[in-house]
SEFIZA-3560 file (N, C-alpha, C; in Angstrom, 3 decimals):
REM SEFIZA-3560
<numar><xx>0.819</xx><yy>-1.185</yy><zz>0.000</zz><atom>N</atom></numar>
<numar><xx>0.000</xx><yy>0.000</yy><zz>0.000</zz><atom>CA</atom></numar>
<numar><xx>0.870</xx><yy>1.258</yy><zz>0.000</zz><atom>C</atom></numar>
<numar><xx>1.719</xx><yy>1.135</yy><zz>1.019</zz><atom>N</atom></numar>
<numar><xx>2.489</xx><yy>2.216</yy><zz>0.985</zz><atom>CA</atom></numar>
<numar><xx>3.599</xx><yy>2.340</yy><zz>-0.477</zz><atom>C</atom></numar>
<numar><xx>4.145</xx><yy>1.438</yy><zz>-0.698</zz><atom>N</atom></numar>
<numar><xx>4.778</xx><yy>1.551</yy><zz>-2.152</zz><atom>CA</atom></numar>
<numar><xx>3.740</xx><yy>2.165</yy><zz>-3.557</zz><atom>C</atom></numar>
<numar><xx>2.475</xx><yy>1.503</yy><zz>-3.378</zz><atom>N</atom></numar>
<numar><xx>1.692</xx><yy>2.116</yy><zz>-4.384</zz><atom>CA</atom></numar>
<numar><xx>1.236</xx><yy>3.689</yy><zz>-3.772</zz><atom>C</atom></numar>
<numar><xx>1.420</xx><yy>4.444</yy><zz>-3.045</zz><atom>N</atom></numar>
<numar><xx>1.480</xx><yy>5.735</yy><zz>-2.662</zz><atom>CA</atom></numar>
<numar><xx>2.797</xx><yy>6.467</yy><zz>-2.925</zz><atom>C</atom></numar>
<numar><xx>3.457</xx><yy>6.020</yy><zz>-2.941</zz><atom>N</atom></numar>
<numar><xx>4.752</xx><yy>6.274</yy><zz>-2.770</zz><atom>CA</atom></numar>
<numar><xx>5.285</xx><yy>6.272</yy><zz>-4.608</zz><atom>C</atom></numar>
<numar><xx>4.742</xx><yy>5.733</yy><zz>-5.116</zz><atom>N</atom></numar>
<numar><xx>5.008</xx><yy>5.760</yy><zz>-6.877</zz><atom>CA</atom></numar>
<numar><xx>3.982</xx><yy>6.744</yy><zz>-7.244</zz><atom>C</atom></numar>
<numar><xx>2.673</xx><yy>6.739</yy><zz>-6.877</zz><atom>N</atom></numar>
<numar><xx>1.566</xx><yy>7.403</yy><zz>-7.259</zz><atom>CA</atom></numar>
<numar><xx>1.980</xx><yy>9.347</yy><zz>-6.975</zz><atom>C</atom></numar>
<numar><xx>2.647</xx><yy>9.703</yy><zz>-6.030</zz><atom>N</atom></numar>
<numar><xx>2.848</xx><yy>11.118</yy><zz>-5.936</zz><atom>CA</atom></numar>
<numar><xx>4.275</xx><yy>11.340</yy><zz>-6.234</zz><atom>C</atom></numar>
<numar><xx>5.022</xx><yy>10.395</yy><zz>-6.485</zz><atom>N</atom></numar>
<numar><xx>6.483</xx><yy>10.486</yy><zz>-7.961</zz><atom>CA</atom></numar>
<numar><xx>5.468</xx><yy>10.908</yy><zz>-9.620</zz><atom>C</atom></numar>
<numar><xx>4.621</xx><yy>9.793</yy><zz>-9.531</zz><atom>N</atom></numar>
<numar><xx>4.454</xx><yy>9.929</yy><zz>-10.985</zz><atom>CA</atom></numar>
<numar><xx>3.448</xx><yy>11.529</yy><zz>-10.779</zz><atom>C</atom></numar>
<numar><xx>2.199</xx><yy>11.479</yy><zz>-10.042</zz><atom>N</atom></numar>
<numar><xx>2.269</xx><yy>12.822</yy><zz>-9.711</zz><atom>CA</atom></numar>
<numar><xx>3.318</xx><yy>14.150</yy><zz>-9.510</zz><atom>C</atom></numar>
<numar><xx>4.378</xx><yy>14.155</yy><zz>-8.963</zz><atom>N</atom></numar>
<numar><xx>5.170</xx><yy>15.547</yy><zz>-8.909</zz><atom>CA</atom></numar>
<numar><xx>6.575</xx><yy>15.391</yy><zz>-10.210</zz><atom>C</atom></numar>
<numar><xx>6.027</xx><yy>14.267</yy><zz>-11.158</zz><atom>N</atom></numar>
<numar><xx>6.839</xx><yy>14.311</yy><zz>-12.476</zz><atom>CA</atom></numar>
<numar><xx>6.738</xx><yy>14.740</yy><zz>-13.432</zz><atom>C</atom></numar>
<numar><xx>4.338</xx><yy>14.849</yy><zz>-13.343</zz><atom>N</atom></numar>
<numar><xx>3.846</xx><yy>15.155</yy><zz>-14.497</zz><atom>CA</atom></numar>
<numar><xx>3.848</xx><yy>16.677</yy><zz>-14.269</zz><atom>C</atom></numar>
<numar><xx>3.690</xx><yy>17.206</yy><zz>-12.948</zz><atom>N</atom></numar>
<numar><xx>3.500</xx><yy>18.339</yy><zz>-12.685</zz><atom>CA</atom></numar>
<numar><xx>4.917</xx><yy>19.033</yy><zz>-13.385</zz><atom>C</atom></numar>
<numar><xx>6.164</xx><yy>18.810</yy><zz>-12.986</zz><atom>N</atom></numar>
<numar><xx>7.137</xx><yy>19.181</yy><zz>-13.424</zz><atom>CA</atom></numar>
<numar><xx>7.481</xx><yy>19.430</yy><zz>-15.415</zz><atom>C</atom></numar>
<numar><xx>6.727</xx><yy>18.086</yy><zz>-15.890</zz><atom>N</atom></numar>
<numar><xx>6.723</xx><yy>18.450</yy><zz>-17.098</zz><atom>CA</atom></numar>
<numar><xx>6.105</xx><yy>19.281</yy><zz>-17.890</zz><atom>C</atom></numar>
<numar><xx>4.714</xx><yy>19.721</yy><zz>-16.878</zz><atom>N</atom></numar>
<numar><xx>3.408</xx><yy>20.350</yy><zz>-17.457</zz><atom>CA</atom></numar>
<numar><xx>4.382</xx><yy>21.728</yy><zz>-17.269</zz><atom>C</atom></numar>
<numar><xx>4.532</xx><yy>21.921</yy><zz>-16.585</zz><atom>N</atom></numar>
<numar><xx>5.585</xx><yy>23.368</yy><zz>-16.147</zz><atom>CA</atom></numar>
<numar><xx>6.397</xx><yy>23.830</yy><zz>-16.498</zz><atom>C</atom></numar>
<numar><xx>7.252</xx><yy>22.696</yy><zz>-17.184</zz><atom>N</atom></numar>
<numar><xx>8.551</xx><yy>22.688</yy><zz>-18.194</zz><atom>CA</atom></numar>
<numar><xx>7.766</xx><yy>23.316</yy><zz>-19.926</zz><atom>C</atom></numar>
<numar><xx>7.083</xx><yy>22.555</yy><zz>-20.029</zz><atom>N</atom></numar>
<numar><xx>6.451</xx><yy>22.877</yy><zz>-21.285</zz><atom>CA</atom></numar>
<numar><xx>5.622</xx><yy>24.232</yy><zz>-21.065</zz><atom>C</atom></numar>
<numar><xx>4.905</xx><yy>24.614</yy><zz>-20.706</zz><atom>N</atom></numar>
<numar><xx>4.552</xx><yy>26.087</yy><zz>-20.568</zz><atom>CA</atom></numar>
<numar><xx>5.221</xx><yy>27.087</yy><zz>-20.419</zz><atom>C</atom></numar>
<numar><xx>6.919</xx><yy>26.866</yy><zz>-19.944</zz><atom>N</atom></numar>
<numar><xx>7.690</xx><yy>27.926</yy><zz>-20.233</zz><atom>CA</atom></numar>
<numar><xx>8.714</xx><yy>27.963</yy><zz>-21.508</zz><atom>C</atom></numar>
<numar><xx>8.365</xx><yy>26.571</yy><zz>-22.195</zz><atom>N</atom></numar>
<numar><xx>9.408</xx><yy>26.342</yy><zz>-23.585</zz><atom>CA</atom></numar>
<numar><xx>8.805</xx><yy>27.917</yy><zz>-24.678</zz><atom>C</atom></numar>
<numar><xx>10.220</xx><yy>28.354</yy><zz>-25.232</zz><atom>N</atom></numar>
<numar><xx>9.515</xx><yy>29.331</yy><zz>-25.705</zz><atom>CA</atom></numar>
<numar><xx>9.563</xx><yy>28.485</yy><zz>-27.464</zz><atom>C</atom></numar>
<numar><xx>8.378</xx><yy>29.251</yy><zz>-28.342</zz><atom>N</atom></numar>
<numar><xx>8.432</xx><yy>28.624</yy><zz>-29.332</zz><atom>CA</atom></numar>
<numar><xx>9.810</xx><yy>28.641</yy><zz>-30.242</zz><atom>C</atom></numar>
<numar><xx>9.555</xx><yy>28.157</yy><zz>-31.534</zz><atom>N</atom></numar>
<numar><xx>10.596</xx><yy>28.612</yy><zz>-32.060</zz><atom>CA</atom></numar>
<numar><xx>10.426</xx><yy>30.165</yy><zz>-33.441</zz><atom>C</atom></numar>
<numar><xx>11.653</xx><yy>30.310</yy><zz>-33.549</zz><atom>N</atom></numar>
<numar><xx>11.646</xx><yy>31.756</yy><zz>-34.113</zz><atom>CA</atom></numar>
<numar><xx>11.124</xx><yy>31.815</yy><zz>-35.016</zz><atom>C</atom></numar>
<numar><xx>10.437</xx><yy>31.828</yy><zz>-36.309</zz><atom>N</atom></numar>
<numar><xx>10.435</xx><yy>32.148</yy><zz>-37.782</zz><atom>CA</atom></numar>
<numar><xx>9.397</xx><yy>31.256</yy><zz>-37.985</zz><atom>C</atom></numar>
<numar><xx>8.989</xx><yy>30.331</yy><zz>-36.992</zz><atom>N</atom></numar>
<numar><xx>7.782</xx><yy>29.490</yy><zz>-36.850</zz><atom>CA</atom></numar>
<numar><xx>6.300</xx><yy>30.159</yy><zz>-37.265</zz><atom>C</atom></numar>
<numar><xx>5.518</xx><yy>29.752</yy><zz>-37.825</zz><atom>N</atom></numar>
<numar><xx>3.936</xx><yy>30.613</yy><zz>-37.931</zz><atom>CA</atom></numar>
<numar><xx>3.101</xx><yy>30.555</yy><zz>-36.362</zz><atom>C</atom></numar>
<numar><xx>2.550</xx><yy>30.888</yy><zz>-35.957</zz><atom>N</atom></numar>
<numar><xx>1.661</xx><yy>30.870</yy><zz>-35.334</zz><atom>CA</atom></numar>
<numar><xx>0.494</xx><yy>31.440</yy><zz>-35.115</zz><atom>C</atom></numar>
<numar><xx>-0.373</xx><yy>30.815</yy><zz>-34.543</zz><atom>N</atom></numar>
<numar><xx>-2.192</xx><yy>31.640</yy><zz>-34.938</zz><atom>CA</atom></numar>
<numar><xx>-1.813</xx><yy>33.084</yy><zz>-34.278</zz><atom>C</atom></numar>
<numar><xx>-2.885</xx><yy>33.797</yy><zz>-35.173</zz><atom>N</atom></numar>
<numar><xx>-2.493</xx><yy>35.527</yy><zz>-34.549</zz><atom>CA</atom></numar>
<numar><xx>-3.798</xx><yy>35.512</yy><zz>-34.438</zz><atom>C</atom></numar>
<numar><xx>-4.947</xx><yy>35.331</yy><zz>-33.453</zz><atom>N</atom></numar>
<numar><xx>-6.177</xx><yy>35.334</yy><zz>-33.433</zz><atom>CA</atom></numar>
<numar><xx>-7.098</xx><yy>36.593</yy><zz>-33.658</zz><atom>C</atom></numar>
<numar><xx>-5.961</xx><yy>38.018</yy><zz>-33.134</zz><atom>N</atom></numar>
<numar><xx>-6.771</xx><yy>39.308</yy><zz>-32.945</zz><atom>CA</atom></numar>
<numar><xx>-6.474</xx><yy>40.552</yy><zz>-33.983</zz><atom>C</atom></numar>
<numar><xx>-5.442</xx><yy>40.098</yy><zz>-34.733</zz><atom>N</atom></numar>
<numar><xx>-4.909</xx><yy>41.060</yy><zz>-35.513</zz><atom>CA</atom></numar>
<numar><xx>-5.537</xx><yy>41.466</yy><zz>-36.957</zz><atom>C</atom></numar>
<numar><xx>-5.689</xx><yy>42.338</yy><zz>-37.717</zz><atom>N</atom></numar>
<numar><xx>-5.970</xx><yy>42.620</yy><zz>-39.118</zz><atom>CA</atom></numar>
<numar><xx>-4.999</xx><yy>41.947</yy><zz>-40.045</zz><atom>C</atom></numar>
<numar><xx>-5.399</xx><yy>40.902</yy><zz>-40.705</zz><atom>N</atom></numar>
<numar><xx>-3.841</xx><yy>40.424</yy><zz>-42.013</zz><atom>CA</atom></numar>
<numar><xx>-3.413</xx><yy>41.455</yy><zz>-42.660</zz><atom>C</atom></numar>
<numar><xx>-2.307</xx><yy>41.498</yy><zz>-43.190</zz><atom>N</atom></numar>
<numar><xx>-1.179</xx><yy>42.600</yy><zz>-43.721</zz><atom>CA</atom></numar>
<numar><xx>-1.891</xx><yy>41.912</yy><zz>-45.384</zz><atom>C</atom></numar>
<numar><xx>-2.176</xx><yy>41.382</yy><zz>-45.778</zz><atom>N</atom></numar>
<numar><xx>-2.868</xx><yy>40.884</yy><zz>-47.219</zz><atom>CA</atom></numar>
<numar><xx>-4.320</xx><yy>40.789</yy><zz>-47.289</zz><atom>C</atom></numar>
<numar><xx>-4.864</xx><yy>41.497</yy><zz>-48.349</zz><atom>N</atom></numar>
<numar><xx>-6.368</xx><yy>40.768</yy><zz>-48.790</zz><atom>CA</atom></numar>
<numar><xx>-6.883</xx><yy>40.028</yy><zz>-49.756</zz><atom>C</atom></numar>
<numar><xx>-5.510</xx><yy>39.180</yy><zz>-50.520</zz><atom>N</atom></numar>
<numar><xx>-6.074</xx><yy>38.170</yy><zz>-50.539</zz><atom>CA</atom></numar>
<numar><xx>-5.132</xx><yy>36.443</yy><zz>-50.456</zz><atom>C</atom></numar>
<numar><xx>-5.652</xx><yy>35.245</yy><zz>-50.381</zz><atom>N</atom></numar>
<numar><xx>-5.082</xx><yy>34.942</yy><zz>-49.602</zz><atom>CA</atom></numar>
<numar><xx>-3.344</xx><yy>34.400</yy><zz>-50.189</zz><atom>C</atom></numar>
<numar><xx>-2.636</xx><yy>34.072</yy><zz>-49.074</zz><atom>N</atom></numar>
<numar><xx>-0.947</xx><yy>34.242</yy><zz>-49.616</zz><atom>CA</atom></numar>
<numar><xx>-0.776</xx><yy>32.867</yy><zz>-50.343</zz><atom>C</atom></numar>
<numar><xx>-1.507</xx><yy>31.695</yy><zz>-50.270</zz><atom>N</atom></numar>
<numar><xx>-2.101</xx><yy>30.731</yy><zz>-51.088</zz><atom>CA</atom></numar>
<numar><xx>-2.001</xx><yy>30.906</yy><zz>-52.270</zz><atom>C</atom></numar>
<numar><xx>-3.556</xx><yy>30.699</yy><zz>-52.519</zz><atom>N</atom></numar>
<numar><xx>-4.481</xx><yy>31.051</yy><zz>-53.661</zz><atom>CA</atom></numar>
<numar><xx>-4.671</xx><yy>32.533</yy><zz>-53.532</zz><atom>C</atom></numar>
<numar><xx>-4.032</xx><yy>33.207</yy><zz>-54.528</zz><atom>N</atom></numar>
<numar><xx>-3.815</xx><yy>34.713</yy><zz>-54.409</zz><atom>CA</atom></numar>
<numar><xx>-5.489</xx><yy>35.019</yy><zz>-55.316</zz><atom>C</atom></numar>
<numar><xx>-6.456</xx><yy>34.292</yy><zz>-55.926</zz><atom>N</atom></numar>
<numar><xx>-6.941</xx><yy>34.674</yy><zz>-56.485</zz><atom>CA</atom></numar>
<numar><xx>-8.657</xx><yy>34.547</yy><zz>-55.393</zz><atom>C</atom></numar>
<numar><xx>-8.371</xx><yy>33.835</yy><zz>-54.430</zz><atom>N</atom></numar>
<numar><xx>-9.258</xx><yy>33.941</yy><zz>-52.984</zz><atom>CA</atom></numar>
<numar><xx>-9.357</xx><yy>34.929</yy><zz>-52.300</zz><atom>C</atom></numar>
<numar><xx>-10.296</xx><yy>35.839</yy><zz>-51.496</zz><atom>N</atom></numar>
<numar><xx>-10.006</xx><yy>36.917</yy><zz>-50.785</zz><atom>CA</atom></numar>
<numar><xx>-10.044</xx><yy>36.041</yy><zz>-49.130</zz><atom>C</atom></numar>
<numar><xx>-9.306</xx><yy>37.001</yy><zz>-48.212</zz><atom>N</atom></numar>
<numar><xx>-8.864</xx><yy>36.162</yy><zz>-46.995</zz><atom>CA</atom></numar>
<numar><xx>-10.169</xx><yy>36.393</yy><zz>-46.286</zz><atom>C</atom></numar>
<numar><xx>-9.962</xx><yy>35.276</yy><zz>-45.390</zz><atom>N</atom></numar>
<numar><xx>-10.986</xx><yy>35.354</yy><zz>-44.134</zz><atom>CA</atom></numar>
<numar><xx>-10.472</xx><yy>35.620</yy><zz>-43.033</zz><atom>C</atom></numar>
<numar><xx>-10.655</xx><yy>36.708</yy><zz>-42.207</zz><atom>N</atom></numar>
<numar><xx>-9.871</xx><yy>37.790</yy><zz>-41.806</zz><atom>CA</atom></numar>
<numar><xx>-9.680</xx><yy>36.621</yy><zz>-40.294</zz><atom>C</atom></numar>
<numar><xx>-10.599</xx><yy>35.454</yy><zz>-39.890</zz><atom>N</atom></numar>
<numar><xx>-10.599</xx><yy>34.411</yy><zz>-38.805</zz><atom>CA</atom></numar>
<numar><xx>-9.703</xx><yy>33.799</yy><zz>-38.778</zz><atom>C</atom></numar>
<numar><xx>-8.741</xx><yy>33.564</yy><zz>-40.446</zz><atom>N</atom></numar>
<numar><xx>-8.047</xx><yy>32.640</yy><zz>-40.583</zz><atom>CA</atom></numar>
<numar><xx>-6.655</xx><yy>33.133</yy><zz>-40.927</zz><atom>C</atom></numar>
<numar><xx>-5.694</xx><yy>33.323</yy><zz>-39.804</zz><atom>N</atom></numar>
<numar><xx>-4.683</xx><yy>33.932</yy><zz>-39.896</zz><atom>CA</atom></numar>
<numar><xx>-3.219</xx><yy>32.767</yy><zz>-39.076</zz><atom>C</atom></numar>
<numar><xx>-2.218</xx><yy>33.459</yy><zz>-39.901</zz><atom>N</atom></numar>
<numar><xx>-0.860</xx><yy>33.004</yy><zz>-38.803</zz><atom>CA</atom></numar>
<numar><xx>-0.207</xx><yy>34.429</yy><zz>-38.521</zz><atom>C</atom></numar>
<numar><xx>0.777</xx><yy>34.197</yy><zz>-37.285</zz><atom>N</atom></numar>
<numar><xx>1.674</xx><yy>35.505</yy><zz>-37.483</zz><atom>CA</atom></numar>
<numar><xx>2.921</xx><yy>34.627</yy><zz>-37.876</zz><atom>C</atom></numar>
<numar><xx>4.022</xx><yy>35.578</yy><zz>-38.825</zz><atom>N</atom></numar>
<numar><xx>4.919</xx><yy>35.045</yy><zz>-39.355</zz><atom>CA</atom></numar>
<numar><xx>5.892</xx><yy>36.690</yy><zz>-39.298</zz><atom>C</atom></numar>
<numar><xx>6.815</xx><yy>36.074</yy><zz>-38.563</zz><atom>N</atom></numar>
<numar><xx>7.768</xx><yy>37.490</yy><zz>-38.696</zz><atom>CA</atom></numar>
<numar><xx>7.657</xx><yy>38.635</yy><zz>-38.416</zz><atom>C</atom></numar>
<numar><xx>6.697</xx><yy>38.622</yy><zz>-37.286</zz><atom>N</atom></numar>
<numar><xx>5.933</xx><yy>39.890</yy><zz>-36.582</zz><atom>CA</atom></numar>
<numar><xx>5.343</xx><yy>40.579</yy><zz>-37.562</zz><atom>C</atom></numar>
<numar><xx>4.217</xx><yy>39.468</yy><zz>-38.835</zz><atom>N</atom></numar>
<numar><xx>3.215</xx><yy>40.259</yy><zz>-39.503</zz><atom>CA</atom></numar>
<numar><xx>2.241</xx><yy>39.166</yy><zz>-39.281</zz><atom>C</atom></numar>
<numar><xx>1.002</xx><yy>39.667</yy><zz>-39.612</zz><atom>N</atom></numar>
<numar><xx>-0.014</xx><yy>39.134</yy><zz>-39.905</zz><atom>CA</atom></numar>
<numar><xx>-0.828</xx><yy>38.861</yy><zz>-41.084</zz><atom>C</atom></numar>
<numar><xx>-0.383</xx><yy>37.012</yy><zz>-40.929</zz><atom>N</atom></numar>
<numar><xx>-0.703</xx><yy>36.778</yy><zz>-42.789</zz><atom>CA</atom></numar>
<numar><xx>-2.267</xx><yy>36.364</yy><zz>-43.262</zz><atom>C</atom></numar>
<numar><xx>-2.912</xx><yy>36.187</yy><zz>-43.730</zz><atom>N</atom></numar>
<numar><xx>-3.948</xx><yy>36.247</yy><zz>-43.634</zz><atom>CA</atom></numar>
<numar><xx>-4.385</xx><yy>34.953</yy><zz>-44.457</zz><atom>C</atom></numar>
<numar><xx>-5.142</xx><yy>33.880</yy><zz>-44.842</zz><atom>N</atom></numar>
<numar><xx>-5.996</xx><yy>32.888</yy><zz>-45.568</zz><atom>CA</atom></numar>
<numar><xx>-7.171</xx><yy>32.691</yy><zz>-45.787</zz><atom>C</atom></numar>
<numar><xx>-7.606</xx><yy>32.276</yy><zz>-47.195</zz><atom>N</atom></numar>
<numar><xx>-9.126</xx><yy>31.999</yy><zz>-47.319</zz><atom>CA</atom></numar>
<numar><xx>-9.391</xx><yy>30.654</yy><zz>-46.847</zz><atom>C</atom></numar>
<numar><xx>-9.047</xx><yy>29.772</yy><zz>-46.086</zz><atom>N</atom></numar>
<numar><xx>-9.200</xx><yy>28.851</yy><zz>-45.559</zz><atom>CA</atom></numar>
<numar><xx>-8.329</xx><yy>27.916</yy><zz>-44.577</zz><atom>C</atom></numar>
<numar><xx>-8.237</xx><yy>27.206</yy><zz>-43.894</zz><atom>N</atom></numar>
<numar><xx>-7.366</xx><yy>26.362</yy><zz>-43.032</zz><atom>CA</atom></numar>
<numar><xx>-6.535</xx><yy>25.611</yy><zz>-43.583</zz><atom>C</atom></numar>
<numar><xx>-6.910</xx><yy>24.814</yy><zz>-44.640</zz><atom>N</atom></numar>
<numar><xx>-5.985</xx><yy>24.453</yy><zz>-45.651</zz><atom>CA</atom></numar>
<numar><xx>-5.098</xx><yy>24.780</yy><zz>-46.074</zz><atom>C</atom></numar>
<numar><xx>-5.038</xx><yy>26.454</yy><zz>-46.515</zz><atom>N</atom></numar>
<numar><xx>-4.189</xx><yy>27.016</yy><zz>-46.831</zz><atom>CA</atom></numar>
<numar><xx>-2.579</xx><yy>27.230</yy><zz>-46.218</zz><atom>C</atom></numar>
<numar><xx>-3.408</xx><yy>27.165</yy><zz>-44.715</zz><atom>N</atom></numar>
<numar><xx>-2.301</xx><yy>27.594</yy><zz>-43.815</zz><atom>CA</atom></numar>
<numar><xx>-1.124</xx><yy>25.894</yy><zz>-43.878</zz><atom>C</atom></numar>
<numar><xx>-1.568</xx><yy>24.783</yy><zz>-43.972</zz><atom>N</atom></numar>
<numar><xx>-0.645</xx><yy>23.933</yy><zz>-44.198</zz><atom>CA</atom></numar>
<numar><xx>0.484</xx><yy>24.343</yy><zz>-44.987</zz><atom>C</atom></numar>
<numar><xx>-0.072</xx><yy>24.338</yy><zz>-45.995</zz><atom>N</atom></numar>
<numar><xx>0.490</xx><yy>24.304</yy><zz>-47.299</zz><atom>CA</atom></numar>
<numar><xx>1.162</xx><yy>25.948</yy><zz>-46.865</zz><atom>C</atom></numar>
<numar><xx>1.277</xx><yy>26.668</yy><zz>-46.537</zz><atom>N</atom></numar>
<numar><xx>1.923</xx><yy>27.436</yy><zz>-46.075</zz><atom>CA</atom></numar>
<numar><xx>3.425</xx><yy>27.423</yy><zz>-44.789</zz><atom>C</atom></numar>
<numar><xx>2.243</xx><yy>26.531</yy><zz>-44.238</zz><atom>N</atom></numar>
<numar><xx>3.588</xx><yy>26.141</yy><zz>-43.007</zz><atom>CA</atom></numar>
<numar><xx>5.074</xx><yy>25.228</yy><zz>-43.779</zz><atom>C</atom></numar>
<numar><xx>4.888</xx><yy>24.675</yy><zz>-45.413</zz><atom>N</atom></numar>
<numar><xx>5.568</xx><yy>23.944</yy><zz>-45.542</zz><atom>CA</atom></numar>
<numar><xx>6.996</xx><yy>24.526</yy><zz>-46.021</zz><atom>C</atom></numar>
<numar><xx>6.137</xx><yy>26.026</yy><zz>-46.477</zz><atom>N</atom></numar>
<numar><xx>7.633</xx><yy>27.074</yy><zz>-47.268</zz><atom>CA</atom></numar>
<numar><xx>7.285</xx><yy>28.618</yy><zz>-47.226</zz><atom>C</atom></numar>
<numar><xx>7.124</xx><yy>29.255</yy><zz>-46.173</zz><atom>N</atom></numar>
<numar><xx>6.490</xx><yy>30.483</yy><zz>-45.888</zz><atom>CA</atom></numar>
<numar><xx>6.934</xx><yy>31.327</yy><zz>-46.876</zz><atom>C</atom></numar>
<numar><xx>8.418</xx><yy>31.427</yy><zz>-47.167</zz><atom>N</atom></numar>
<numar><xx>9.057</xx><yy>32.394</yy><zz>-48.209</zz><atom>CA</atom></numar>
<numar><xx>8.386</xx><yy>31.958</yy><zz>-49.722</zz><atom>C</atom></numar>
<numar><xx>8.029</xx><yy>31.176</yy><zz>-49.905</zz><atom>N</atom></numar>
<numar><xx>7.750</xx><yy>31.016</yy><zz>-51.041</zz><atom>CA</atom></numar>
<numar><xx>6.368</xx><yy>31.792</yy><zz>-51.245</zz><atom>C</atom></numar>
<numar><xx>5.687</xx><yy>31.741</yy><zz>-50.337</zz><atom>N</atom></numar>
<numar><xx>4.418</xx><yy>32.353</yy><zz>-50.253</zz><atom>CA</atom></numar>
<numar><xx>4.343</xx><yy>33.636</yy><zz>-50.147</zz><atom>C</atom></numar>
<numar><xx>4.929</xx><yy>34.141</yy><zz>-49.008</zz><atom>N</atom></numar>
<numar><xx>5.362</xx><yy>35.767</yy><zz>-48.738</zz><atom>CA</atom></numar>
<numar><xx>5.441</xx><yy>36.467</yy><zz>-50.071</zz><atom>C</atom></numar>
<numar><xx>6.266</xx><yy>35.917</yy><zz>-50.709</zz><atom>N</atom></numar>
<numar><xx>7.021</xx><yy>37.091</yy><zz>-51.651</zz><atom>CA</atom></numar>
<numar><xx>5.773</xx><yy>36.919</yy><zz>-52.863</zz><atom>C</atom></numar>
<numar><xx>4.639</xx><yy>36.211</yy><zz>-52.770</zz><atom>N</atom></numar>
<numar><xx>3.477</xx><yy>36.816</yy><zz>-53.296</zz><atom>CA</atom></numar>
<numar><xx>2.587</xx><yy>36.878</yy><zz>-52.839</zz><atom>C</atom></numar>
<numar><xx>2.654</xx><yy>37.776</yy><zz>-52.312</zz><atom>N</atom></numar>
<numar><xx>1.477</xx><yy>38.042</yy><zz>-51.318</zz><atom>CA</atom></numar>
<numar><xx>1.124</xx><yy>39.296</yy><zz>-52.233</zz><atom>C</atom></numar>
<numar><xx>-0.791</xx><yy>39.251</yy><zz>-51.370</zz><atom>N</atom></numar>
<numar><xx>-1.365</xx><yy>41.218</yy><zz>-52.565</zz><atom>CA</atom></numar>
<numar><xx>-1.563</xx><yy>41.728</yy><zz>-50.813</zz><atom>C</atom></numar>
//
């Protein structure tokens, strides 16, 4: 009994430690990430340039805000951002 207490608040003050570890990892640099509140720097999307964006569906990339006509888009974005950027409207 006491051994199964004794593993049970290890594996307890291990997960805690990792949950804690990970909430202070900072991301990485040049990475996209959702920009939920911002206006996109494009209107239409950096995709399919011939789509207009949906202003819901955004990443930030390089301290801008890129904008997409769909979720999809943003994959296919995450795979080569520069390629996309440099046509952007």
């Amino acid at each position: 009994m006491l051994r199964s207490l004794l593993m049970s608040a290890i594996l307890i003050a291990g997960s805690g430690f990792f949950v804690a570890r990970m909430a202070t990892a900072e991301p990485a640099k040049d990475a996209p990430t959702t920009a939920p509140s911002t206006q996109p720097a494009n209107k239409m999307c950096a995709v399919m340039p011939d789509d207009a964006v949906d202003p819901k569906v955004t990443v930030a990339y390089k301290g801008k805000t890129i904008g997409f006509c769909c979720k999809d888009c943003i994959k296919d974005f995450e795979k080569d951002p520069e390629k996309y950027v440099k046509n952007m409207k």
